[in-house]
N, C-alpha and C positions, 0 to 999 in steps of 0.2 A: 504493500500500500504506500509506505512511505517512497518507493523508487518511483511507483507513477504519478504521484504527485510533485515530485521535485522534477520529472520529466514536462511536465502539463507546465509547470511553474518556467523550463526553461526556454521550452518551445513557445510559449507567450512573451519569453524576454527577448527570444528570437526574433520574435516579428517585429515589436517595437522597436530593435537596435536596425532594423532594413528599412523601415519607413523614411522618409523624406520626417525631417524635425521640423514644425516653424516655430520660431522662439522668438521672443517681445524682452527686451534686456530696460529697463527701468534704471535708470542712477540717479538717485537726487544725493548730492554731494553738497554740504554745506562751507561756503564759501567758491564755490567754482566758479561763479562770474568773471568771464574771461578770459577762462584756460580751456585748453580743447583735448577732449576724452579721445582715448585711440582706442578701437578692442579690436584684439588681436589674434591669430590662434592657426595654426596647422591642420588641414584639414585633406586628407591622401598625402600628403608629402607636399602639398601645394600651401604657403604659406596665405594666408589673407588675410586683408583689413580692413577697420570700416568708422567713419566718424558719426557722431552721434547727431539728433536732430532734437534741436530745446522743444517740450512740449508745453503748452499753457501751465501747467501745473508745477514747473519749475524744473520736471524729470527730463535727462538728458536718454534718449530713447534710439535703442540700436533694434534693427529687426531683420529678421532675414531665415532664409532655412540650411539646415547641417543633410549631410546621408547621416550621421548616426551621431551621436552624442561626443561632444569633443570639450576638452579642458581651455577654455580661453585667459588674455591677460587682459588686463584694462591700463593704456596709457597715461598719463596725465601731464600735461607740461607743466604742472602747477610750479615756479621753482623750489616750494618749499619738499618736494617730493625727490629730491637730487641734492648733494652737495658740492660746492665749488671749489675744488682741490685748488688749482692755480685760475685766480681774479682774472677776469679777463675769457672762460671758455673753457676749463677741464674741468668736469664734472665727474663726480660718479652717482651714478642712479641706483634708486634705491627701491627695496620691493616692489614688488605689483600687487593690485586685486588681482584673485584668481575668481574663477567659477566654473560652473559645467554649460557648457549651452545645450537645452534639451528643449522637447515641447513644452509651449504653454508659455509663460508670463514669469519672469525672473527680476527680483526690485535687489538691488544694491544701498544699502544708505549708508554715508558715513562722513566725514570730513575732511574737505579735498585735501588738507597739510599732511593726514595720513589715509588717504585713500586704502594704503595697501590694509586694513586694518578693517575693511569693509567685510561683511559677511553674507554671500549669496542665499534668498531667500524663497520659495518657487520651484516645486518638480523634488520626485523623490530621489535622484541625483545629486543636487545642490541641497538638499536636506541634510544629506549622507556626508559629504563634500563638508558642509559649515559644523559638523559637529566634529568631525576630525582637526578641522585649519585651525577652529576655535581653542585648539588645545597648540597647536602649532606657534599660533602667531604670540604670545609671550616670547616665546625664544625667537622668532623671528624679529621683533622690534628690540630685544635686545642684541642682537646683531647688528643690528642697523645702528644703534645708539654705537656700539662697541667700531663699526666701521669710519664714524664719522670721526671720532674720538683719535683714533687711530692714521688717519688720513691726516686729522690737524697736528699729531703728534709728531708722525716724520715730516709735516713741511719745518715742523719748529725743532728738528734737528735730536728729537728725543726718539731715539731707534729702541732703546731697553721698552717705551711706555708702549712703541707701535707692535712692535714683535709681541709683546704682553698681548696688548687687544687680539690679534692673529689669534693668539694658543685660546683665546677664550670665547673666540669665534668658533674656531673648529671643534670644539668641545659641545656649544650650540646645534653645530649642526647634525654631531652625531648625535645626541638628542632627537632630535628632528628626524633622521634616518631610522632611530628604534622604534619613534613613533610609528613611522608608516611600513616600517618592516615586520611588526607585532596586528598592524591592520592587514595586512595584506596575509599574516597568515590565519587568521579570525576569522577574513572575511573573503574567501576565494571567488564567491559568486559573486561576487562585487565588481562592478567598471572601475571601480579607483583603485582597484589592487591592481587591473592590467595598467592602469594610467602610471600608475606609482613606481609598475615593474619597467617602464618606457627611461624614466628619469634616474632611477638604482642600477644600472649593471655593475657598474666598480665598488657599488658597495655589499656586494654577495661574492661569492666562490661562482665558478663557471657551475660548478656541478650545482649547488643551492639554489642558484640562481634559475635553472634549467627545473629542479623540483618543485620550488613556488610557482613556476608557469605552467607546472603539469598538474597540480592542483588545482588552477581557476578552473571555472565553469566553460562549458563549450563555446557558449555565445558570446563570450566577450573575444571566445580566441579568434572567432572569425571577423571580427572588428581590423581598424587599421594599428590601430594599439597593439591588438593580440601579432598582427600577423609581421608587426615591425618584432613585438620581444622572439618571435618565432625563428624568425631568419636571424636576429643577432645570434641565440642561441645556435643556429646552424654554421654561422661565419666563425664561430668561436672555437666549433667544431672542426671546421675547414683547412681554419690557420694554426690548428694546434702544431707542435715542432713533430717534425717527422711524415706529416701530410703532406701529396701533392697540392703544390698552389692550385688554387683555379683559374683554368687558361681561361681567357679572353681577348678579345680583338674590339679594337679602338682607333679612332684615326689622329693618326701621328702629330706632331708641328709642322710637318711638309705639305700634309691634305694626305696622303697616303693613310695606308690602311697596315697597323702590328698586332703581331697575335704574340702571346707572352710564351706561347711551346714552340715557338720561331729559332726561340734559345735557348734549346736542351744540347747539351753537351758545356755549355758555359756554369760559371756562378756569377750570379744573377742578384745584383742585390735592386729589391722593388720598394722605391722611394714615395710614400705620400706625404705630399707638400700642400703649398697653396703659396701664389704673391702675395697673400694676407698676411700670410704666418711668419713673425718675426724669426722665433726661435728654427723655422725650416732654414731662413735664409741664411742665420746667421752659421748655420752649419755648411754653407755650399761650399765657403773657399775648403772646409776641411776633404769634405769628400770630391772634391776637384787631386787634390794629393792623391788623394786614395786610386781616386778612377785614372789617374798619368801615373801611377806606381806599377799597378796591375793589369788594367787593360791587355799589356802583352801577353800576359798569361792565361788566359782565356774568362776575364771578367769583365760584367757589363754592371750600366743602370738605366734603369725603367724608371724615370721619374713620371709617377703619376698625379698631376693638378688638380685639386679640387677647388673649382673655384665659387666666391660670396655670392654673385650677381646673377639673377635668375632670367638676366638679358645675357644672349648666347653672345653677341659682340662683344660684349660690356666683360665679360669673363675672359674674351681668346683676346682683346686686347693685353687687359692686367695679364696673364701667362706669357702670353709674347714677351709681353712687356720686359716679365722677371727672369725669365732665360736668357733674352739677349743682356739686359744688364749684368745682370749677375754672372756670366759667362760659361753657362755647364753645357758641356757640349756632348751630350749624353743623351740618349734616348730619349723623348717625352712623347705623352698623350696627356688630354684634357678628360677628368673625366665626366664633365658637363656635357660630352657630343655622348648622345644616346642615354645618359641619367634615367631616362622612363623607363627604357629597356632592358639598362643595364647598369646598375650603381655599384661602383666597383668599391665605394666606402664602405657600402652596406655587407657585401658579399664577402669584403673581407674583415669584416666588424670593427672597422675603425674607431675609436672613441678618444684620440689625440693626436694633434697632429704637430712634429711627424713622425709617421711610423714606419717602420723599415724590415722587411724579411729577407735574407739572405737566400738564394734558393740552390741548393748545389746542381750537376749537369744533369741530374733524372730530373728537375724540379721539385726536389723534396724542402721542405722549408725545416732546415736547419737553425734559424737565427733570426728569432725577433726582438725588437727595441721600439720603445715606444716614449718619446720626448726626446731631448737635443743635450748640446751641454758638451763639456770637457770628458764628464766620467762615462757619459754615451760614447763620445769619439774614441776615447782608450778601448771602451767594449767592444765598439766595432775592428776596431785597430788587431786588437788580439783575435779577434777572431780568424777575420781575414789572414792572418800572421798564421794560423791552426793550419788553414785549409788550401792555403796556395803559398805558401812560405814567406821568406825577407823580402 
């Protein structure tokens, strides 16, 4: 009895997660005359936006419809909602409202200087949703207070007070992580345990991490949520040490067309970068050494771009860009050409960039590294040293 009814119960949650959602978002913010609301939110992989429209009754009113229930953010330019690192234009920003956008009519109220502090009201999602954040956002505003503190601290040259604020940040946030890692194991049939398990991968074990997703309920897995923690857990799978990479074919910097098993019989080191990513570039002159050291020896690199810009121009420029300045005269492909098709971050589960796999002449991935730095470069130094000598 109880299996057909938690069956009955999911095949109904079924149908409402495949409906088209229309949702009415309500904010009446006290003191926001002035400043202009952004909500914001992911929606397939497709990022979107939308500004609000004043209604007679004071409420700043977003509307529109979702495919399935999705976690949005709420903008504010208010400036009290940001702090001014350096006078003049450095800011760092500070929390957001969160919510769920679902069907029906969703009311935010709270006060624009801390928006982020607002608690979504409307639909048994954003029910679910504010009784969880409601226990969150103490440690979240005490982050923020600890950020700002901290930011004033090292302009005025006190590194012991800013390093302090840091350790008592991160201590915040794992709070924050037990929170929703003690939900998510409570509460499997839940949408916010896959939402939650979207935003946690570094904070689980691959294998854990893999068991809490085989715990949720069926219908959130076939969500975009479910079917993003799906594939990470697959990519994770893919690029474990010792697995064949996975081959793929992409069009090069010249317009031509590389397949990554083109270069089996080589060692292959597969570089994800971006011209975004300071810490990629700041490591190019090292592995320029590397690639003019070895190369004769039968070693390449694949540098793979992922570029910010979700205008296809606006990306192959910035990569152009940063190869020809930077001078690495090494392999490249973008992997914004065919991104719909074929996301080469996803498949090989990137979550920093950059990342690096070494791959030996079968393609078996031998050596992965993920971030930049001196004690990265030694890493890779010795390795390479391992595997194709002085």
């Amino acid at each position: 009895m109880q299996k057909t009814i938690l069956s009955a119960i999911a095949l109904a949650a079924a149908f409402t997660a495949s409906a088209q959602q229309k949702y009415t978002l309500d904010v009446y913010m006290e003191g926001q005359e002035g400043y202009k609301l952004t909500l914001s939110y992911v929606q397939h992989g497709a990022r979107k936006s939308d500004t609000a429209q004043l209604q007679p009754d004071g409420a700043y009113r977003f509307s529109g419809e979702v495919a399935e229930p999705v976690v949005a953010v709420l903008f504010n330019n208010n400036p009290a909602t940001r702090f001014e690192v350096v006078k003049g234009g450095m800011f760092m920003p500070g929390p957001l409202a969160e919510l769920v956008l679902e069907e029906g009519r969703i009311v935010l109220r709270g006060k624009s200087a801390e928006s982020f502090k607002a608690l979504p009201k409307g639909g048994k999602l954003n029910t679910e949703f504010a009784k969880i954040h409601s226990q969150e956002l103490p440690l979240i505003a005490k982050k923020w207070e600890l950020a700002k503190e901290g930011a004033a601290a090292h302009k005025n040259g006190d590194t012991a007070r800013s390093a302090a604020t840091r350790k008592e940040g991160s201590a915040l946030d794992e709070k924050k992580k037990e929170l929703r890692k003690a939900f998510i194991a409570k509460n499997p049939g839940s949408f916010l345990s896959v939402y939650f398990l979207t935003q946690m991968f570094d904070d689980y074990t691959p294998d854990t991490y893999a068991q809490a997703f085989a715990k949720l309920a069926p219908t959130w897995k076939q969500t975009f949520y479910g079917k993003w923690v799906a594939n990470k857990i697959a990519s994770v799978q893919a690029t474990a040490l010792g697995s064949i990479a996975t081959d793929f074919t992409k069009q090069d910097i010249q317009g031509g067309s590389f397949t990554l098993s083109s270069l089996k019989g080589k060692y292959v080191l597969v570089d994800f970068w971006g011209s975004w990513c300071g810490p990629c570039r700041a490591g190019h002159p090292h592995l320029k050494k590397v690639y003019d050291h070895y190369k004769s020896k039968g070693f390449e690199i694949v540098g793979i771009a992922d570029e910010k810009s979700s205008d296809l121009a606006s990306s192959e420029k910035s990569w152009k860009g940063a190869v020809k300045q930077d001078g690495i005269n090494w392999l490249h492909v973008m992997n914004n050409y065919g991104k719909e098709q074929l996301d080469l971050v996803q498949k090989y589960g990137i979550s920093g960039f950059p990342t690096k796999f070494l791959l030996d002449p079968t393609g078996k991935i031998i050596f992965k590294q993920v971030g930049g730095g001196k004690e990265s470069e030694d890493e890779l130094d010795a390795k390479l040293k391992e595997v194709l000598g002085e």
